[in-house]
mmJSON file of the N, C-alpha and C atoms, coordinates in Angstrom:
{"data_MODEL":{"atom_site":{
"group_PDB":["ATOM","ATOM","ATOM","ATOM","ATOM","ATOM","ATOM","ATOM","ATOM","ATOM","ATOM","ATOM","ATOM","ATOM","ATOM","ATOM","ATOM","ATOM","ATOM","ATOM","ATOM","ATOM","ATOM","ATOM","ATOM","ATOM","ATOM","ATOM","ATOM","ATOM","ATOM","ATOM","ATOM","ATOM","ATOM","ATOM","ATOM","ATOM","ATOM","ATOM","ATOM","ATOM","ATOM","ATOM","ATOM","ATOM","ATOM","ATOM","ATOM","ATOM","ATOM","ATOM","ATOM","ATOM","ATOM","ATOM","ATOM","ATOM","ATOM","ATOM","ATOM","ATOM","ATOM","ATOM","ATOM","ATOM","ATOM","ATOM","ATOM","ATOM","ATOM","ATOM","ATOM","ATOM","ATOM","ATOM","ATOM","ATOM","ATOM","ATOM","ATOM","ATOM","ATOM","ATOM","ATOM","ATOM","ATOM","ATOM","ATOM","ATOM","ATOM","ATOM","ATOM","ATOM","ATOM","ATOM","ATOM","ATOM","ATOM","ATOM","ATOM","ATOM","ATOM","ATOM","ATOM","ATOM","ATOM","ATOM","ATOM","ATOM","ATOM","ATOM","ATOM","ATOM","ATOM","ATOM","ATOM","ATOM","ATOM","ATOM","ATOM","ATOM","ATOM","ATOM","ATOM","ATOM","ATOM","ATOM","ATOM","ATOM","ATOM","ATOM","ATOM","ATOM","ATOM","ATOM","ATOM","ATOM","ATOM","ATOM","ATOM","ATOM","ATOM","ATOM","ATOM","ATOM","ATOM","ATOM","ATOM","ATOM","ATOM","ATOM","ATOM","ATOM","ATOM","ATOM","ATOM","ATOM","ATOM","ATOM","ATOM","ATOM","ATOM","ATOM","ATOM","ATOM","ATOM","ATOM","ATOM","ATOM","ATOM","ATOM","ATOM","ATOM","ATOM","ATOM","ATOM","ATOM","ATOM","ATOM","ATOM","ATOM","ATOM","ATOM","ATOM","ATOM","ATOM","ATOM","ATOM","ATOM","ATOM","ATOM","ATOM","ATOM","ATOM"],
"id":[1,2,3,4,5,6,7,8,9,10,11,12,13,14,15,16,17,18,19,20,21,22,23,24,25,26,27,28,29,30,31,32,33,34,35,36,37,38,39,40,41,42,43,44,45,46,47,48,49,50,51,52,53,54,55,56,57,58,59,60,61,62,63,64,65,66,67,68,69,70,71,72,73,74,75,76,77,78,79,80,81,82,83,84,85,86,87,88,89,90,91,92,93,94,95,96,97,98,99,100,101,102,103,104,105,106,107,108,109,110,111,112,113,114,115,116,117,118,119,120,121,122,123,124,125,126,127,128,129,130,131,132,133,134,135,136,137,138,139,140,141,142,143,144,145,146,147,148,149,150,151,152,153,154,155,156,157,158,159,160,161,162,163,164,165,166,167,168,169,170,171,172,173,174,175,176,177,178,179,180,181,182,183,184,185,186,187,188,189,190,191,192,193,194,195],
"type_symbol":["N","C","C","N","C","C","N","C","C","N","C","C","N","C","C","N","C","C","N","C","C","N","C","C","N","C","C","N","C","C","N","C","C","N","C","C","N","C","C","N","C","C","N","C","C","N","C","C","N","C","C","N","C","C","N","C","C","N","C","C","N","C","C","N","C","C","N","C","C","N","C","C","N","C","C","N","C","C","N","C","C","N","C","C","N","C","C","N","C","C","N","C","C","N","C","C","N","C","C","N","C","C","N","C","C","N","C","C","N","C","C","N","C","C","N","C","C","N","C","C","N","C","C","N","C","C","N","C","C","N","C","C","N","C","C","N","C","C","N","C","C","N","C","C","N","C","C","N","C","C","N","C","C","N","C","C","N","C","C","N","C","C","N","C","C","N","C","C","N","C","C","N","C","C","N","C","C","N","C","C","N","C","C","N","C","C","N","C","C","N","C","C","N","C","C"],
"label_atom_id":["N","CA","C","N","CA","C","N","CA","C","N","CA","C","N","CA","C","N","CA","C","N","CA","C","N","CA","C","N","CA","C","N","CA","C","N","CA","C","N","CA","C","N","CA","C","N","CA","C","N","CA","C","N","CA","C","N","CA","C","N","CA","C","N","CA","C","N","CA","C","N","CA","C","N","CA","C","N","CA","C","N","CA","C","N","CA","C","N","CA","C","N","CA","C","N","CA","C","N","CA","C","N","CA","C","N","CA","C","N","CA","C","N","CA","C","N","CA","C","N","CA","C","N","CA","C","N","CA","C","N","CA","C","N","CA","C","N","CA","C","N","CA","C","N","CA","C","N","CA","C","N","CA","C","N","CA","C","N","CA","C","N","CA","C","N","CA","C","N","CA","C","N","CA","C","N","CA","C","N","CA","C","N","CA","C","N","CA","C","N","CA","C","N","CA","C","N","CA","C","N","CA","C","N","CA","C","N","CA","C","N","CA","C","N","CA","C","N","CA","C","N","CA","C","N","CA","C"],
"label_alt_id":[null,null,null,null,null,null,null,null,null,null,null,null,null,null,null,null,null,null,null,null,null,null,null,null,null,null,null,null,null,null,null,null,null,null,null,null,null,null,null,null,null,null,null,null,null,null,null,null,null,null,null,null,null,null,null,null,null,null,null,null,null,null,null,null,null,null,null,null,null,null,null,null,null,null,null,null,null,null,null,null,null,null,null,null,null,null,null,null,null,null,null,null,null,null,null,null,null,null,null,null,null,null,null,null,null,null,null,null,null,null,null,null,null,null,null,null,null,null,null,null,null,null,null,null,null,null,null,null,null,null,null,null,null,null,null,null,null,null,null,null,null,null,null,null,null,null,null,null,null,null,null,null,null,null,null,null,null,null,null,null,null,null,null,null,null,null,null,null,null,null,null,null,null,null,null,null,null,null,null,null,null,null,null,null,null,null,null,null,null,null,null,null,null,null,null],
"label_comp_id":["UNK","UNK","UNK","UNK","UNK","UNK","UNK","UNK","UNK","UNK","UNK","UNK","UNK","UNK","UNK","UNK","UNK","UNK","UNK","UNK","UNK","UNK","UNK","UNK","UNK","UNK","UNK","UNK","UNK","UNK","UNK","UNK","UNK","UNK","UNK","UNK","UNK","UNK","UNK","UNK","UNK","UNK","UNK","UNK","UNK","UNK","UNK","UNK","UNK","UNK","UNK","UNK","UNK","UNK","UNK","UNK","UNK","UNK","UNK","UNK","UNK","UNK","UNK","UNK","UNK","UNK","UNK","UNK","UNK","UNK","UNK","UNK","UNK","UNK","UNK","UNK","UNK","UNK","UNK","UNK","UNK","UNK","UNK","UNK","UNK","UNK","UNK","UNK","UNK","UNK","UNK","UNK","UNK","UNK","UNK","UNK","UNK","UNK","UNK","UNK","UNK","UNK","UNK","UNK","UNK","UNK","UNK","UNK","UNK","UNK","UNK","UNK","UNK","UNK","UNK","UNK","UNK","UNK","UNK","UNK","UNK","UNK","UNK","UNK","UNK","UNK","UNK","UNK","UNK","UNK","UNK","UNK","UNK","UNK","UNK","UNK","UNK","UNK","UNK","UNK","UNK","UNK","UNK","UNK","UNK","UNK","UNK","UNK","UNK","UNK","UNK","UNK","UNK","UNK","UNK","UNK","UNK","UNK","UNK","UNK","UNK","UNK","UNK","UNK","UNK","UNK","UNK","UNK","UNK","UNK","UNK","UNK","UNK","UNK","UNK","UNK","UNK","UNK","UNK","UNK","UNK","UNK","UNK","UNK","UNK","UNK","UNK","UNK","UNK","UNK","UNK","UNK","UNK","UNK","UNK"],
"label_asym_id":["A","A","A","A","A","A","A","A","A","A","A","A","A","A","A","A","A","A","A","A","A","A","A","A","A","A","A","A","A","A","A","A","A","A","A","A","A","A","A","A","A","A","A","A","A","A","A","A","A","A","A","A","A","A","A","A","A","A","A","A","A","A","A","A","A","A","A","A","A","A","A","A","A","A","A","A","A","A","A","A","A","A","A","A","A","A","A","A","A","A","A","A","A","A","A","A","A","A","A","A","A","A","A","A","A","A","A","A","A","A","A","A","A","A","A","A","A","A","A","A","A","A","A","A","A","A","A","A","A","A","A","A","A","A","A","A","A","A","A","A","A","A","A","A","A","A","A","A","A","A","A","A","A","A","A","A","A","A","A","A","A","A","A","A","A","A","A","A","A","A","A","A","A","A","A","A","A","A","A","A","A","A","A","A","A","A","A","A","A","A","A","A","A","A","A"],
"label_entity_id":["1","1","1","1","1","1","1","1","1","1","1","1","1","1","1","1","1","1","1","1","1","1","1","1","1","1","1","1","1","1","1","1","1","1","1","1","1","1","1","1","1","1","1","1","1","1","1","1","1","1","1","1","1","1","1","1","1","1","1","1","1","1","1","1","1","1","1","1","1","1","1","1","1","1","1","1","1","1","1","1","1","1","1","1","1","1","1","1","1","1","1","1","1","1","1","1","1","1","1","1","1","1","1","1","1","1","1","1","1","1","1","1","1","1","1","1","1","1","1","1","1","1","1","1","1","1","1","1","1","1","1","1","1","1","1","1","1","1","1","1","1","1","1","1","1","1","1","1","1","1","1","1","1","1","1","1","1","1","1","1","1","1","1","1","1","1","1","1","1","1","1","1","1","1","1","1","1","1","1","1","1","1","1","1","1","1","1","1","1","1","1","1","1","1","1"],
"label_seq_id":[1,1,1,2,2,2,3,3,3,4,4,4,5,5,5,6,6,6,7,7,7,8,8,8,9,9,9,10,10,10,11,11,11,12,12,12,13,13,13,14,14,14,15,15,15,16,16,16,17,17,17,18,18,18,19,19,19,20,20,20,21,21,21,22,22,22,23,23,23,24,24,24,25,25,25,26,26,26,27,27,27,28,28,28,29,29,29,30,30,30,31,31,31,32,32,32,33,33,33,34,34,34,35,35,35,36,36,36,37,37,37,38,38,38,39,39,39,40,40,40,41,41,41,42,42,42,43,43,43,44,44,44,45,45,45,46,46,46,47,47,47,48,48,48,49,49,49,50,50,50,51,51,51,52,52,52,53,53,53,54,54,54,55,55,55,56,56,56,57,57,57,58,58,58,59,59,59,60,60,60,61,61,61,62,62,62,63,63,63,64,64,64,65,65,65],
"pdbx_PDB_ins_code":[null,null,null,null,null,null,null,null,null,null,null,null,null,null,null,null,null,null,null,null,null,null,null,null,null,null,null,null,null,null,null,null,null,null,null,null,null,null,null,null,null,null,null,null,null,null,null,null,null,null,null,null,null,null,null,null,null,null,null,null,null,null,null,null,null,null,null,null,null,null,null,null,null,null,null,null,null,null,null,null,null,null,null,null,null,null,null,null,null,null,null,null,null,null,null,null,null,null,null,null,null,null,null,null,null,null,null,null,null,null,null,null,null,null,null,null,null,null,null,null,null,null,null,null,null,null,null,null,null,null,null,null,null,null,null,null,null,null,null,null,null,null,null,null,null,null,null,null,null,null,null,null,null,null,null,null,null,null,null,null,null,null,null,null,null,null,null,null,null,null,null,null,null,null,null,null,null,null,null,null,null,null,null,null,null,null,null,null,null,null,null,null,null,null,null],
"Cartn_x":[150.806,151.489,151.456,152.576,152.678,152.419,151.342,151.127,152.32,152.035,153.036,153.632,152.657,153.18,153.817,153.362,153.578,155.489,155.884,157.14,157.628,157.466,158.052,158.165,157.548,157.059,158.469,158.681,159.483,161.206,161.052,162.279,162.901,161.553,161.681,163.041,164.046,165.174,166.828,166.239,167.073,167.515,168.284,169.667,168.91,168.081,167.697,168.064,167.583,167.937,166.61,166.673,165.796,165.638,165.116,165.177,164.667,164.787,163.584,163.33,162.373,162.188,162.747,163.397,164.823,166.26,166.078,167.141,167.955,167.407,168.716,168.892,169.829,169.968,170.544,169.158,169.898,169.442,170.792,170.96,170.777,169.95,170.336,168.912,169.196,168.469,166.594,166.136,164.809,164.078,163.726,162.85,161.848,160.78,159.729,159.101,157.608,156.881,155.744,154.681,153.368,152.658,151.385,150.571,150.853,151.198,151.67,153.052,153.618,155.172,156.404,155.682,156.522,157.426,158.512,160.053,160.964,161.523,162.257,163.486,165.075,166.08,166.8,167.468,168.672,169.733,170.922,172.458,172.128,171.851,171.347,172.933,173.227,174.312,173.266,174.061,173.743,174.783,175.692,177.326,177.567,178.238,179.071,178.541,177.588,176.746,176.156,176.604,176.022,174.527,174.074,172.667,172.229,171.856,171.616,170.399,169.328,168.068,167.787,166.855,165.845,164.711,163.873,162.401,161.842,161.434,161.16,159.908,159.573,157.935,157.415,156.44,156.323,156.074,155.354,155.382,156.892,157.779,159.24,159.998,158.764,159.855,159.47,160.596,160.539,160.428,160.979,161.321,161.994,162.093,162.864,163.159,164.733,164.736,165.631],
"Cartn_y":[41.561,42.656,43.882,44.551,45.903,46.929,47.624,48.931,49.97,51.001,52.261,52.802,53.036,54.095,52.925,51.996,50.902,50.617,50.564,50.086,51.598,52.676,53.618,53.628,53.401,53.524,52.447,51.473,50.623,51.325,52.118,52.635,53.835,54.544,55.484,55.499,56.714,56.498,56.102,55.273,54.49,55.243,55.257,55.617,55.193,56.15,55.648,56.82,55.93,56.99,57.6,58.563,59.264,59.576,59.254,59.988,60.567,61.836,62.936,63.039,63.81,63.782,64.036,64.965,65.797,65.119,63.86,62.578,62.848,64.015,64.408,63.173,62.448,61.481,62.374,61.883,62.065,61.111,60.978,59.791,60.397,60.122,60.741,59.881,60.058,59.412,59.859,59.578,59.302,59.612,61.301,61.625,61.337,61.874,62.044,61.823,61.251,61.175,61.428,61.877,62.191,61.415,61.268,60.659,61.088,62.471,62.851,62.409,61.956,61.341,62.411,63.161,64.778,64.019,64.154,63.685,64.351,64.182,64.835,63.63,64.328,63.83,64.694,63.988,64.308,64.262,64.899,64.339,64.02,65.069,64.215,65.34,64.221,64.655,64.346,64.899,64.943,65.237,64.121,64.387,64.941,66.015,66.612,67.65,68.221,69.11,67.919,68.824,67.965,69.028,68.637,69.006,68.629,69.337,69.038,68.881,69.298,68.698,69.193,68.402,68.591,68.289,69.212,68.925,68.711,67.479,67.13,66.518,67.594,67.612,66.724,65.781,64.533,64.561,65.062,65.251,65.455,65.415,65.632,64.379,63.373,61.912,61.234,60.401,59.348,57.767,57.975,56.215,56.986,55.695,56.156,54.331,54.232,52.7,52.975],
"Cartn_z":[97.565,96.897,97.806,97.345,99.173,97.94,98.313,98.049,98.308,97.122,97.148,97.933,99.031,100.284,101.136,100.842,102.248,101.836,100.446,100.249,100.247,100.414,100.782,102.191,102.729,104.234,104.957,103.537,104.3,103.881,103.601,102.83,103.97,104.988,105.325,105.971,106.225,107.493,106.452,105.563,104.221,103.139,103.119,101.822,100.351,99.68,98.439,97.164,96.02,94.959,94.319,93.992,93.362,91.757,90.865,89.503,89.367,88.851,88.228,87.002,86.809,84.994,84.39,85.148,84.137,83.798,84.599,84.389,85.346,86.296,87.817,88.285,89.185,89.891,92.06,92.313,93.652,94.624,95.849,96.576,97.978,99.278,100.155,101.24,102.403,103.232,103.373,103.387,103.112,104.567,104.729,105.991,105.672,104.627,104.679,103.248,103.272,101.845,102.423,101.085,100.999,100.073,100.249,98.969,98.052,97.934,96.142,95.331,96.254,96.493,96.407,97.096,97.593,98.448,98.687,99.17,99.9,101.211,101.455,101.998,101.132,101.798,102.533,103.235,103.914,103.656,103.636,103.275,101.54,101.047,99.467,98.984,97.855,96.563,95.432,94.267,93.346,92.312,91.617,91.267,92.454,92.12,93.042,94.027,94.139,94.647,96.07,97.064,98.587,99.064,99.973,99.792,101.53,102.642,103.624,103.86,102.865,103.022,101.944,101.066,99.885,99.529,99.664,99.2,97.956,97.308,95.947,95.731,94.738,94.493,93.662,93.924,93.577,92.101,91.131,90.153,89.437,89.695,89.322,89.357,90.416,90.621,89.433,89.231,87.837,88.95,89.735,90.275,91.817,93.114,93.991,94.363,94.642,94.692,96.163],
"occupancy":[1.0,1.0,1.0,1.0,1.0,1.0,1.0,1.0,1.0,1.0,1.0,1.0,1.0,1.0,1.0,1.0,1.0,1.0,1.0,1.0,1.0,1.0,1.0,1.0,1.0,1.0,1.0,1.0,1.0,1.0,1.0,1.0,1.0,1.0,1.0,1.0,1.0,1.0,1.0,1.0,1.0,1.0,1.0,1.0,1.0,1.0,1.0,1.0,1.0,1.0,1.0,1.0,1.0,1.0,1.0,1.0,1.0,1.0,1.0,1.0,1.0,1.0,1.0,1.0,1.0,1.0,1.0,1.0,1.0,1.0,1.0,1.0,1.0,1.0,1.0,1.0,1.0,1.0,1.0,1.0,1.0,1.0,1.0,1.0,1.0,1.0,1.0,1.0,1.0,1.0,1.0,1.0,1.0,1.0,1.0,1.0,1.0,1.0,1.0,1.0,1.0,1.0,1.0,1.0,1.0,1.0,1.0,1.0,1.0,1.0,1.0,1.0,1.0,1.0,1.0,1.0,1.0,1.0,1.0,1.0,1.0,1.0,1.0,1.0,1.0,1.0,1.0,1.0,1.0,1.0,1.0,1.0,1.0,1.0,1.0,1.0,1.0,1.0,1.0,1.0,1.0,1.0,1.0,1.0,1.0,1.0,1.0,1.0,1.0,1.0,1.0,1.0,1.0,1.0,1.0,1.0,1.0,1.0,1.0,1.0,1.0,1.0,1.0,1.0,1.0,1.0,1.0,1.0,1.0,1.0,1.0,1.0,1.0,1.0,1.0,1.0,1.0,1.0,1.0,1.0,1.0,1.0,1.0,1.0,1.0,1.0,1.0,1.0,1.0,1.0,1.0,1.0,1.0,1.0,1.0],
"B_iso_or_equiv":[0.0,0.0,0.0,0.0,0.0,0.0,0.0,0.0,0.0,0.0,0.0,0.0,0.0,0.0,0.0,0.0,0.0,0.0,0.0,0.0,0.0,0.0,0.0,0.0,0.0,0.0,0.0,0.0,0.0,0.0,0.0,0.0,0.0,0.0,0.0,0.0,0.0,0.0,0.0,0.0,0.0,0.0,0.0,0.0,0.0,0.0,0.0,0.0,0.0,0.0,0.0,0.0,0.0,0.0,0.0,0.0,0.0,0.0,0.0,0.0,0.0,0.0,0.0,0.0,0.0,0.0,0.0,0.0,0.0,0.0,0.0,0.0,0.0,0.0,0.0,0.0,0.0,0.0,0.0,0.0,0.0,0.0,0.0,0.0,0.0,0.0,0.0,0.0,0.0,0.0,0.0,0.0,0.0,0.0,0.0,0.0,0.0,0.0,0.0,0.0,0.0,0.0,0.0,0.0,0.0,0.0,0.0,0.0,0.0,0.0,0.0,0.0,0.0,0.0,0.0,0.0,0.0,0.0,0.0,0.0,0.0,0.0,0.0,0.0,0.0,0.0,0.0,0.0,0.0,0.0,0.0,0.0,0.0,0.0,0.0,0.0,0.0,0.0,0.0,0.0,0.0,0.0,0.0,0.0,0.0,0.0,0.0,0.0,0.0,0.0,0.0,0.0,0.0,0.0,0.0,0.0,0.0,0.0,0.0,0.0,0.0,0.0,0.0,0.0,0.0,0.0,0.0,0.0,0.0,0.0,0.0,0.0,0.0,0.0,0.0,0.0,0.0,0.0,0.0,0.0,0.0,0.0,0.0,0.0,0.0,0.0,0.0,0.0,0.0,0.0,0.0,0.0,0.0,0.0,0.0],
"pdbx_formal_charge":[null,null,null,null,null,null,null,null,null,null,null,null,null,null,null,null,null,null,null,null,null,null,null,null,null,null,null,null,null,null,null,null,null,null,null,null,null,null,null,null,null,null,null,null,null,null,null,null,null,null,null,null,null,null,null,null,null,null,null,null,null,null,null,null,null,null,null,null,null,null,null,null,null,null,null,null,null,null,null,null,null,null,null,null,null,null,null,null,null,null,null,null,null,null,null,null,null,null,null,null,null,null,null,null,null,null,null,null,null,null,null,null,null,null,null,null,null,null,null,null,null,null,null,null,null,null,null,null,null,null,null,null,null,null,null,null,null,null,null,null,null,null,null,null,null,null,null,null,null,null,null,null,null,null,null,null,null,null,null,null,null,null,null,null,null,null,null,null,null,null,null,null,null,null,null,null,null,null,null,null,null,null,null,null,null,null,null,null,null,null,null,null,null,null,null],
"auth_seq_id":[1,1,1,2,2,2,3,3,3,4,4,4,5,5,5,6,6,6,7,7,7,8,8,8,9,9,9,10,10,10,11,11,11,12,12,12,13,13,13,14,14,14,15,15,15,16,16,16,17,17,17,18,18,18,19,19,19,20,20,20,21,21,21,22,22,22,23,23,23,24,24,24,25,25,25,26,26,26,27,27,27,28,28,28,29,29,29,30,30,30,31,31,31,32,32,32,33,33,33,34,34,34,35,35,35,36,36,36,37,37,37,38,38,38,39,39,39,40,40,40,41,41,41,42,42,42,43,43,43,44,44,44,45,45,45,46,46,46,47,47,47,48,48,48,49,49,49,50,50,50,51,51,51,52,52,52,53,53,53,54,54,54,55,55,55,56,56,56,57,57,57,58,58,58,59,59,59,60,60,60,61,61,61,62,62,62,63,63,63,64,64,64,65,65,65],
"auth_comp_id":["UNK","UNK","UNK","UNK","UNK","UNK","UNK","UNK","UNK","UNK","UNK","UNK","UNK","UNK","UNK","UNK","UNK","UNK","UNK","UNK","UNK","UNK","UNK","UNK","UNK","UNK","UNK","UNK","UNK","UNK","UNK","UNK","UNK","UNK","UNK","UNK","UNK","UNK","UNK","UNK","UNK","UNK","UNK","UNK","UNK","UNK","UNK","UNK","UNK","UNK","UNK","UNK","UNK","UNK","UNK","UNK","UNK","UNK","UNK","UNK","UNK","UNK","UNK","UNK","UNK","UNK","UNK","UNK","UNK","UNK","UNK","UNK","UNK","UNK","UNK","UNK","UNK","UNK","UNK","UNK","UNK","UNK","UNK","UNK","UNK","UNK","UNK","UNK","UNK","UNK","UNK","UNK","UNK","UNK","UNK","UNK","UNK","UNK","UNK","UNK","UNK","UNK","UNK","UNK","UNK","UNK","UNK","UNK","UNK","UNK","UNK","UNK","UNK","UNK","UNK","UNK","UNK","UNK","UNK","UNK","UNK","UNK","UNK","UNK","UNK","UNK","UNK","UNK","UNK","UNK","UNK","UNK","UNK","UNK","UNK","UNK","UNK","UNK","UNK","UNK","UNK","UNK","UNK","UNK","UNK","UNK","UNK","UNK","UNK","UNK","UNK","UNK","UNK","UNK","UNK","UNK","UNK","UNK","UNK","UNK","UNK","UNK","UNK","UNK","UNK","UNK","UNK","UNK","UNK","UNK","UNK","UNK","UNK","UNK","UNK","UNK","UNK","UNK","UNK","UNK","UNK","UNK","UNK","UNK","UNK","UNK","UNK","UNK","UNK","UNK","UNK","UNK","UNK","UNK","UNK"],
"auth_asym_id":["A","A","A","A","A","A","A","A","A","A","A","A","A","A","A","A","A","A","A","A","A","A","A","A","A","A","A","A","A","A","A","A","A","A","A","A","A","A","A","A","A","A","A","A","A","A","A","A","A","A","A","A","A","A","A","A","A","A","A","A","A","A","A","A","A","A","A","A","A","A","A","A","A","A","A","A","A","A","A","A","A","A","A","A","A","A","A","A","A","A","A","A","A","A","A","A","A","A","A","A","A","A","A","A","A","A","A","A","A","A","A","A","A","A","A","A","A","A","A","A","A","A","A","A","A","A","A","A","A","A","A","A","A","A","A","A","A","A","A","A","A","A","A","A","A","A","A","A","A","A","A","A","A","A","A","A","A","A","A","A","A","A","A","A","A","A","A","A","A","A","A","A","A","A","A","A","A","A","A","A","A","A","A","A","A","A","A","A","A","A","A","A","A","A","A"],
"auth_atom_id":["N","CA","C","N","CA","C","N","CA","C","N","CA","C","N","CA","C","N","CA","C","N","CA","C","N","CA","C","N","CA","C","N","CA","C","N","CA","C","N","CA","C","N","CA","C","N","CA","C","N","CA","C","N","CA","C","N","CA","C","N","CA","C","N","CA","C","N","CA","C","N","CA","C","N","CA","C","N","CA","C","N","CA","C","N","CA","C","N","CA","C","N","CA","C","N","CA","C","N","CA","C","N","CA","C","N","CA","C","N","CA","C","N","CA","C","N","CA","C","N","CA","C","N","CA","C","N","CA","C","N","CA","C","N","CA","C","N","CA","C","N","CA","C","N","CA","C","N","CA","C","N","CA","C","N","CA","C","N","CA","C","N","CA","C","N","CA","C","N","CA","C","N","CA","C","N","CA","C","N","CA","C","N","CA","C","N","CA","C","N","CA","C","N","CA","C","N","CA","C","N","CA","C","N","CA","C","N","CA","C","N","CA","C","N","CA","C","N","CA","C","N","CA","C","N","CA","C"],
"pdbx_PDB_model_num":[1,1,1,1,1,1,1,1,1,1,1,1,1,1,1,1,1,1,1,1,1,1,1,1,1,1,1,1,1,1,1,1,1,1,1,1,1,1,1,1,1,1,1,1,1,1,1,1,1,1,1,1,1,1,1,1,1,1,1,1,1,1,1,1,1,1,1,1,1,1,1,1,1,1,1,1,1,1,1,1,1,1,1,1,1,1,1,1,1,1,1,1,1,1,1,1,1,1,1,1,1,1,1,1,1,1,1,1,1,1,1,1,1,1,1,1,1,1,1,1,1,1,1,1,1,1,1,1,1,1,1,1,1,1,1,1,1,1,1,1,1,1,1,1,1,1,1,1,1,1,1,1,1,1,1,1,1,1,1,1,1,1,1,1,1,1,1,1,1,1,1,1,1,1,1,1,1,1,1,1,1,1,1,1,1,1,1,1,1,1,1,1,1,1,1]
}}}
């Protein structure tokens, strides 16, 4: 079984989605994670709103696939 960070780790660089608690949905390439599962994308949308980098604080994530 692959531990947390390790299937993030395999995600890194990769086009994933994000949910937040607030039911936001955002999609965008995958620079960076932390043990807290603090997040940063790249190229992230969100509907219609484009986004050239976003920092998302791990307590806010619901899921990232």
């Amino acid at each position: 079984m692959e531990r947390p960070l390790d299937a993030l780790s395999a995600l890194k660089g990769k086009e994933v989605n994000v949910l937040l608690k607030d039911g936001t949905n955002l999609t965008g390439k995958l620079e960076a994670f932390d043990i807290h599962t603090n997040v940063v994308l790249s190229n992230a949308t969100s509907g219609s709103k484009k986004l050239d980098q976003i920092f998302i604080r791990g307590d806010m994530v619901t899921y990232i696939n």
